[in-house]
KEKE-3310 file (N, C-alpha, C; in steps of 0.2 Angstrom, whole numbers, plus 5000, padded with zeros to 4 digits):
npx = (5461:5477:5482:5485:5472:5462:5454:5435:5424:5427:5422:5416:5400:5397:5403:5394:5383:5388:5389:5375:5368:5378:5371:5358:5351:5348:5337:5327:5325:5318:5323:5334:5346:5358:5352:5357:5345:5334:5320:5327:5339:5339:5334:5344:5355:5351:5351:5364:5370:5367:5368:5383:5383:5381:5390:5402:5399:5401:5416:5421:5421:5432:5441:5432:5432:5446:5444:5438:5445:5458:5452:5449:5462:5464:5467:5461:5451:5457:5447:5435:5435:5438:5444:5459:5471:5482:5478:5483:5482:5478:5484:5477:5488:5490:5487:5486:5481:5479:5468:5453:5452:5439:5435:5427:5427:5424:5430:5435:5442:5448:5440:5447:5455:5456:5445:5429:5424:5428:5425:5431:5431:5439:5447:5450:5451:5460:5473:5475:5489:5498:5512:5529:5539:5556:5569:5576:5582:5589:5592:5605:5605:5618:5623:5632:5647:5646:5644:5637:5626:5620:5611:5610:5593:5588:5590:5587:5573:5569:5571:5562:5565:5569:5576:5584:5582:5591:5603:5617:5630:5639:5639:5634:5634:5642:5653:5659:5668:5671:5682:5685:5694:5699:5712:5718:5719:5729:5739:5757:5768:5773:5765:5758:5744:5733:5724:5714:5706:5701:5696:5705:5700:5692:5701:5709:5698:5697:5702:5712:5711:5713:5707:5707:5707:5702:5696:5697:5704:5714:5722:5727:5742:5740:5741:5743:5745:5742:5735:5727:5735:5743:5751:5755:5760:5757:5754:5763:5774:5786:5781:5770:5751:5740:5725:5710:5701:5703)
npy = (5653:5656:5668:5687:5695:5709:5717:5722:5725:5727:5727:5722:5716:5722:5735:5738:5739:5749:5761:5763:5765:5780:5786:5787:5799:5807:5799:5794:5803:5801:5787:5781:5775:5773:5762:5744:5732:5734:5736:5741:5740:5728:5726:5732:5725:5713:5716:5721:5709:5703:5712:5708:5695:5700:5708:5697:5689:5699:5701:5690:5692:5698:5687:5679:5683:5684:5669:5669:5676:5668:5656:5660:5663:5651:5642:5630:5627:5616:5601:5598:5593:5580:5585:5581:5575:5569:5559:5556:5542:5540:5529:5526:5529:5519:5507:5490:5483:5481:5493:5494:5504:5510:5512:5524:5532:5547:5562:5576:5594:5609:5625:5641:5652:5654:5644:5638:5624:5606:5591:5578:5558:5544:5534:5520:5505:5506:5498:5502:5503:5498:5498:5504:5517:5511:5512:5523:5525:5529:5527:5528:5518:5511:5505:5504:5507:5498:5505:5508:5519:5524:5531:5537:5542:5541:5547:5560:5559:5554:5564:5572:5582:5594:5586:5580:5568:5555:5559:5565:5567:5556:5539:5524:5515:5495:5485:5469:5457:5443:5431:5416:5404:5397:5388:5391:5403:5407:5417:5417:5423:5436:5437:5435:5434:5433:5437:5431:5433:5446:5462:5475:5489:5485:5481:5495:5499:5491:5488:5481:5471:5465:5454:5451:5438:5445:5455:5466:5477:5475:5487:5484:5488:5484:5478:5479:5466:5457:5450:5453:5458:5455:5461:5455:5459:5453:5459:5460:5448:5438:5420:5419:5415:5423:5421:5424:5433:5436)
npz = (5400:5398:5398:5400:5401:5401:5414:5415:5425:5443:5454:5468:5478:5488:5485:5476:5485:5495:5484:5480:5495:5494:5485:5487:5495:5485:5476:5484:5496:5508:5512:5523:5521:5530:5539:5543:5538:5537:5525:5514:5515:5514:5502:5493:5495:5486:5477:5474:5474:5462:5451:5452:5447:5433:5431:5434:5421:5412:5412:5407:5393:5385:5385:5378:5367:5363:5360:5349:5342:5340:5333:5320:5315:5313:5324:5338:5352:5365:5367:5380:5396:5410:5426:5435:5446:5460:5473:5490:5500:5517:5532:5547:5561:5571:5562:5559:5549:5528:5520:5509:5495:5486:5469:5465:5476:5485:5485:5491:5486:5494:5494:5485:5481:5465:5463:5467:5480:5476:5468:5466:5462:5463:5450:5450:5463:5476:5485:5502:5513:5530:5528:5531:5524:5522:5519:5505:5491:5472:5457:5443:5429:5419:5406:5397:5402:5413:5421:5434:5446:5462:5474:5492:5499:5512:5524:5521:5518:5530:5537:5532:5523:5507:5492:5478:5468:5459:5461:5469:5484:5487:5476:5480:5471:5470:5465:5466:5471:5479:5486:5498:5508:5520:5521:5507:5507:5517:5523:5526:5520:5508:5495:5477:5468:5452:5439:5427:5409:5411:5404:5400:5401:5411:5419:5425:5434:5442:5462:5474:5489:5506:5519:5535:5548:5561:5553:5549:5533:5521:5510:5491:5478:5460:5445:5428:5417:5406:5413:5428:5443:5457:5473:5492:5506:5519:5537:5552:5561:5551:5548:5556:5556:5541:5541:5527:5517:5500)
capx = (5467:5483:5483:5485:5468:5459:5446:5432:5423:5433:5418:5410:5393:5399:5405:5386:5376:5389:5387:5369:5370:5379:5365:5353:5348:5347:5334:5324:5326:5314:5326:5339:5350:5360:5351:5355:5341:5326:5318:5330:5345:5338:5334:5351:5360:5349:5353:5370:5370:5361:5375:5392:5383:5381:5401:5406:5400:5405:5423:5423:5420:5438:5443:5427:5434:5452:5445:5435:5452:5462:5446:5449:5468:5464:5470:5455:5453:5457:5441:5435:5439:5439:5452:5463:5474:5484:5477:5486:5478:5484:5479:5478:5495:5490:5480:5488:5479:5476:5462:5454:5447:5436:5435:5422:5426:5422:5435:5435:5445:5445:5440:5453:5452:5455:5442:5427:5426:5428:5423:5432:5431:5444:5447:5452:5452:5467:5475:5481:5492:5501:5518:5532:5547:5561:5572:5577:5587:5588:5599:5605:5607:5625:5622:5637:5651:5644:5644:5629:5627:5616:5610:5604:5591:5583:5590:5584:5565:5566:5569:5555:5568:5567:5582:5584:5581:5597:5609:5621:5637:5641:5638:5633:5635:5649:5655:5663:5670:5673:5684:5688:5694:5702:5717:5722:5720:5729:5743:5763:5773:5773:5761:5755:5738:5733:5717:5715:5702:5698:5698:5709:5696:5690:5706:5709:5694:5700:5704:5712:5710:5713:5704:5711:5705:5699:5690:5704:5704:5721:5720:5736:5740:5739:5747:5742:5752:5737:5732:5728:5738:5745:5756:5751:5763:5754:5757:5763:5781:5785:5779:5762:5746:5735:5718:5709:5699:5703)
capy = (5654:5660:5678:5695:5700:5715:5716:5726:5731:5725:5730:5718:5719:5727:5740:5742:5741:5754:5767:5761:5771:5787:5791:5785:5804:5812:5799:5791:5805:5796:5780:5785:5770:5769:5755:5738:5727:5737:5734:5745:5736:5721:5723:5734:5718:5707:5721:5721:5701:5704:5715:5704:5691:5703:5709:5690:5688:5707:5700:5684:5695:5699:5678:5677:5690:5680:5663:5671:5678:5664:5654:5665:5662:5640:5638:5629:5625:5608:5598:5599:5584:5579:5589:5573:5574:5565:5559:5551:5541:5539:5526:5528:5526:5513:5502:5485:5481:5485:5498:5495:5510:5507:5514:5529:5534:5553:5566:5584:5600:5617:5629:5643:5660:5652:5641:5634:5616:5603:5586:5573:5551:5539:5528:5512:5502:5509:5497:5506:5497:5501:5498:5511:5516:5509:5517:5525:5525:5532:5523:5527:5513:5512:5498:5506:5507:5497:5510:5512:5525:5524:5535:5537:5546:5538:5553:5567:5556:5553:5571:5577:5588:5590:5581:5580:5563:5553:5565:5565:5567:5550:5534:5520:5507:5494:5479:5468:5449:5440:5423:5414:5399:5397:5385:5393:5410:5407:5421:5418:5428:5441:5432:5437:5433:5434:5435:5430:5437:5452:5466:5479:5494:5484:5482:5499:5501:5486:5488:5474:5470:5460:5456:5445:5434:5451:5458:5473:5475:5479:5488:5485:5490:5480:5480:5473:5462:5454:5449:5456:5455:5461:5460:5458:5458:5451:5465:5457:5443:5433:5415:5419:5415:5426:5419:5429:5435:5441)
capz = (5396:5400:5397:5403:5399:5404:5420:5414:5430:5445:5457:5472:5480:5495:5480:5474:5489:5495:5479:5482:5500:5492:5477:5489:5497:5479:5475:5489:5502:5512:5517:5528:5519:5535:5546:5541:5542:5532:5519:5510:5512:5509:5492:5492:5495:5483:5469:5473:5470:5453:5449:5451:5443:5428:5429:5431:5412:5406:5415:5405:5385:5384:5384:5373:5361:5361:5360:5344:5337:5338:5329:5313:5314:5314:5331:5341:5358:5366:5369:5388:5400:5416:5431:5437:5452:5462:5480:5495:5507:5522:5537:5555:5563:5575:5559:5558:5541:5526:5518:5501:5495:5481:5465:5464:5484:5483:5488:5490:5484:5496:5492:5486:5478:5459:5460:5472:5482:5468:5467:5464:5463:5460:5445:5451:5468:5478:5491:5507:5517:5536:5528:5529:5518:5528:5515:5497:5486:5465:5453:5437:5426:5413:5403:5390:5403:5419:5429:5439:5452:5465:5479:5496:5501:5517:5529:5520:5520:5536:5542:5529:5519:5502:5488:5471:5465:5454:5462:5478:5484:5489:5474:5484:5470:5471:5461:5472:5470:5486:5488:5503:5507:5524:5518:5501:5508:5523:5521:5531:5519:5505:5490:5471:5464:5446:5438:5420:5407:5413:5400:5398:5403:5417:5423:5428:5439:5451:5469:5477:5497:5509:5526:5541:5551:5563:5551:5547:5528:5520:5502:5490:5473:5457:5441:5422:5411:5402:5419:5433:5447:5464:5476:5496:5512:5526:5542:5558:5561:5548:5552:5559:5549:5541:5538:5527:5511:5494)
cpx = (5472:5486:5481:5476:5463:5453:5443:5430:5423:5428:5414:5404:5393:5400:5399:5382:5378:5388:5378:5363:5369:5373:5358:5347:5345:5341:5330:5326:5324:5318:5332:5347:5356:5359:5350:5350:5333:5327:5322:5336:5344:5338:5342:5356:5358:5354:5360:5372:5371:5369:5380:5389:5384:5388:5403:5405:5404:5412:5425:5423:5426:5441:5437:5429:5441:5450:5444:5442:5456:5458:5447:5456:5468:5468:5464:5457:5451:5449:5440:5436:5440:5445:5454:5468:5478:5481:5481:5481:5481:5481:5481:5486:5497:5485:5488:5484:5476:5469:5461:5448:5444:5435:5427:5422:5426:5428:5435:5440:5444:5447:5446:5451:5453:5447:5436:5428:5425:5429:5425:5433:5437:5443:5446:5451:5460:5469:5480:5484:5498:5510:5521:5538:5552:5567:5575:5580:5585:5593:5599:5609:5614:5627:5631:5645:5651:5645:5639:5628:5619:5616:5606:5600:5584:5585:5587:5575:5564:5566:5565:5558:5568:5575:5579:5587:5586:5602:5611:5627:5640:5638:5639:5635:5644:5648:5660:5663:5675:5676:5689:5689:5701:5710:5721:5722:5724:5739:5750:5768:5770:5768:5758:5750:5738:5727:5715:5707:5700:5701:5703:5707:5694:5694:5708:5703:5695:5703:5706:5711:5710:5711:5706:5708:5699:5695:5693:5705:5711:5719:5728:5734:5739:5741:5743:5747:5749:5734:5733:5728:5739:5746:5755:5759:5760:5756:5757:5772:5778:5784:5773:5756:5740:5730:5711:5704:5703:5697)
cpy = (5657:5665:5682:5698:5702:5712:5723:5731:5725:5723:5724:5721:5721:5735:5745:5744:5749:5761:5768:5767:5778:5789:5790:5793:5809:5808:5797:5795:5802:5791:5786:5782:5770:5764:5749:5736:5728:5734:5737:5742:5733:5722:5727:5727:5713:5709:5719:5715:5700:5706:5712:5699:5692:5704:5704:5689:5691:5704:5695:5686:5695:5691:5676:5675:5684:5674:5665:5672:5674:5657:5655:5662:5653:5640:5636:5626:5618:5606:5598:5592:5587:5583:5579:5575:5568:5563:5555:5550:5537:5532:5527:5526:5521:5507:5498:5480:5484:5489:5497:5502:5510:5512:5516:5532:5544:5557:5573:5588:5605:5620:5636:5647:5659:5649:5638:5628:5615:5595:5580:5565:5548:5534:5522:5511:5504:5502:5500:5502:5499:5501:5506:5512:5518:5514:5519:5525:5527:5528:5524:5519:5514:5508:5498:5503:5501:5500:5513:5516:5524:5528:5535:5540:5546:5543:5559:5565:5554:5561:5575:5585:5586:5589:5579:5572:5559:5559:5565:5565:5559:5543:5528:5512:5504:5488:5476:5459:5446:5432:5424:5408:5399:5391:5387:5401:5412:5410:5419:5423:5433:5436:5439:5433:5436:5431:5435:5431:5440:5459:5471:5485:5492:5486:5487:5503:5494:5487:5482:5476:5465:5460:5452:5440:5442:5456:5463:5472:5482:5480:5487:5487:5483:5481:5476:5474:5457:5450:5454:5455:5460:5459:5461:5456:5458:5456:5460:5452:5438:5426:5416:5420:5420:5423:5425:5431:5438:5443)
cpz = (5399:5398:5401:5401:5404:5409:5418:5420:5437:5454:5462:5472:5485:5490:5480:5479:5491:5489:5480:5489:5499:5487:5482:5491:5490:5477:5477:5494:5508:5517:5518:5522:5525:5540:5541:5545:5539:5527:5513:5508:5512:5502:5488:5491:5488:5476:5468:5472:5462:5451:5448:5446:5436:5426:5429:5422:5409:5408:5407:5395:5382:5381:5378:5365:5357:5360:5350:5338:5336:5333:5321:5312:5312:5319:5334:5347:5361:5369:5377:5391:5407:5421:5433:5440:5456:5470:5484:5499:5510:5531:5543:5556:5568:5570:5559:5553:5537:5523:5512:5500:5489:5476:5465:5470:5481:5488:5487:5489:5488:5494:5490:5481:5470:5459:5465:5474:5475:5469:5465:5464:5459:5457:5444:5458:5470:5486:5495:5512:5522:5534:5526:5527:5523:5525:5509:5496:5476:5463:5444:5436:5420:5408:5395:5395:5409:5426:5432:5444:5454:5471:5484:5497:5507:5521:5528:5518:5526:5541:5537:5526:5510:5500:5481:5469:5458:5456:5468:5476:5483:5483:5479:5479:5472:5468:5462:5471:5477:5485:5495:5503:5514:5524:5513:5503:5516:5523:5527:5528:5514:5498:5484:5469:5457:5444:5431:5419:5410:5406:5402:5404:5410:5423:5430:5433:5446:5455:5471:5484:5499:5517:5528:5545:5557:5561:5546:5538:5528:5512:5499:5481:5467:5450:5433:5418:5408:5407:5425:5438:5455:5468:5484:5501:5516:5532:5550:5556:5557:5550:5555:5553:5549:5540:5534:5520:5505:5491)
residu = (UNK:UNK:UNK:UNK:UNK:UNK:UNK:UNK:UNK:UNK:UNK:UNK:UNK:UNK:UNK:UNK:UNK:UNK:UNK:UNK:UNK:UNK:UNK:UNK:UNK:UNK:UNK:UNK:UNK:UNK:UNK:UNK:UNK:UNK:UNK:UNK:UNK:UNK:UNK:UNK:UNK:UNK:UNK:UNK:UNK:UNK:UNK:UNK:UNK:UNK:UNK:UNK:UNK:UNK:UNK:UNK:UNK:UNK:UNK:UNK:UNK:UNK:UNK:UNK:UNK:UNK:UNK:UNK:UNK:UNK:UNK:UNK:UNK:UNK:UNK:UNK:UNK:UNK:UNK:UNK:UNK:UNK:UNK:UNK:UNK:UNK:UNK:UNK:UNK:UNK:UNK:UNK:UNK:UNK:UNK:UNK:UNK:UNK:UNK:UNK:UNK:UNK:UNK:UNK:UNK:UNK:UNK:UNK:UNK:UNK:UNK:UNK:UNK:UNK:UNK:UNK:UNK:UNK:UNK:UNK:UNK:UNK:UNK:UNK:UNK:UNK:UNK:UNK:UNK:UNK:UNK:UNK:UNK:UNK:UNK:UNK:UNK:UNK:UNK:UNK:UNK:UNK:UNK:UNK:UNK:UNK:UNK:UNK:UNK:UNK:UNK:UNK:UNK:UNK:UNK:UNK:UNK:UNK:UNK:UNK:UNK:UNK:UNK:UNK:UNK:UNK:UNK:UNK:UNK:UNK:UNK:UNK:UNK:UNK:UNK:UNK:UNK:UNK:UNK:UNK:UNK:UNK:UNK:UNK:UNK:UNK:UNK:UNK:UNK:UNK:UNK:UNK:UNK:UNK:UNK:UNK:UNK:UNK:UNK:UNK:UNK:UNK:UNK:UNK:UNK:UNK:UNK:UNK:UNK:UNK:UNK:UNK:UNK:UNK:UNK:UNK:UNK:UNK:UNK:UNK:UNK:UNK:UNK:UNK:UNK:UNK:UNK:UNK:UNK:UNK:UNK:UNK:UNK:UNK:UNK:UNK:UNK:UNK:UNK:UNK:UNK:UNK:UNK:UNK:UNK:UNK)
# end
């Protein structure tokens, strides 16, 4: 249970043997009770076994007492059931195929000052396999606005740092409409384009650009007037041809 409740008696078996020791000359003058190894501290040890196992109970009264109390009130306690866990299994770093690991494989818990080793087999057949995450990414989805945002977080899984999942500086989404066409795009002076049906809203989330033969991309602005438009001057002497994307 999750409460504060009292420790009776708090006492090891190192606790008993030693009080064991000290009372020892008042009632068994006879044993010295300083040499391990006699017959004296043997049964001194066994006793002091006996012991904890008796205050492990007395410990466990108080939780008795409170299951008892909340019993009387109508609160009962959940049905018992299995521990369940998550395991990783992981393959040599030189396997160059996969592992099946079969459902019932047996796997252990260490031991830790809550609880001893502990026991546990897997549900289902697990397939393990030498592949490895190239790189991640999280993405919220927008379905209202289309605005999805997406994040990387293959750097900070490569150096084994931790990160907060759906959250970065940087949105990696983009929504991106590319035409070329090496004749009709083949820019010598100043030109306007126009792009009909496009909402209103969308409108003002539009970027135009323009990339050259070289690779070099030129951004410009753009304007609506029930379409959406916008206005490019090619950079270099007039007379020379751009070839180029919008």
């Amino acid at each position: 249970m999750n409460a504060d409740l009292p420790l009776i008696d708090g006492r090891t078996a190192a606790d008993v043997v030693e009080k064991i020791r000290a009372t020892a000359p008042f009632y068994v003058p006879e044993w010295s009770g300083g040499v391990d190894g006699d017959a004296g501290s043997a049964l001194a040890g066994v006793f002091g076994n006996m012991v904890v196992e008796v205050l492990q109970r007395l410990n466990r009264v108080p939780e008795r007492h409170l299951a008892a109390f909340l019993d009387v009130l109508g609160m009962r306690l959940l049905p018992p059931r299995p521990a369940e866990t998550v395991v990783v299994f992981t393959l040599a770093k030189d396997a160059d195929r996969s592992a099946l690991v079969v459902a019932g494989t047996q796997v252990m818990a260490e031991k830790t000052a809550d609880h001893p080793e502990l026991l546990f087999e897997t549900d289902e057949n697990v397939l393990a396999v030498p592949s490895r995450i190239a790189a991640l990414y999280s993405t919220i989805p927008d379905t209202a606005g289309g605005r999805e945002k997406v994040f990387g977080h293959t750097e900070a899984w490569t150096a084994a740092s931790s990160f907060t999942i759906f959250h970065g500086t940087e949105n990696l989404q983009e929504h991106a409409l590319y035409l070329r066409q090496t004749g009709l795009f083949t820019v010598r002076s100043g030109v306007e384009i126009h792009l009909s049906g496009v909402p209103r809203a969308l409108a003002d989330q539009v970027a135009w650009s323009y990339t050259d033969a070289d690779g070099r991309e030129t951004l410009f602005e753009a304007r609506f007037d029930g379409a959406v438009a916008g206005s490019f001057s090619p950079p270099g002497p007039v007379g020379r041809s751009w070839a180029g994307a919008w």
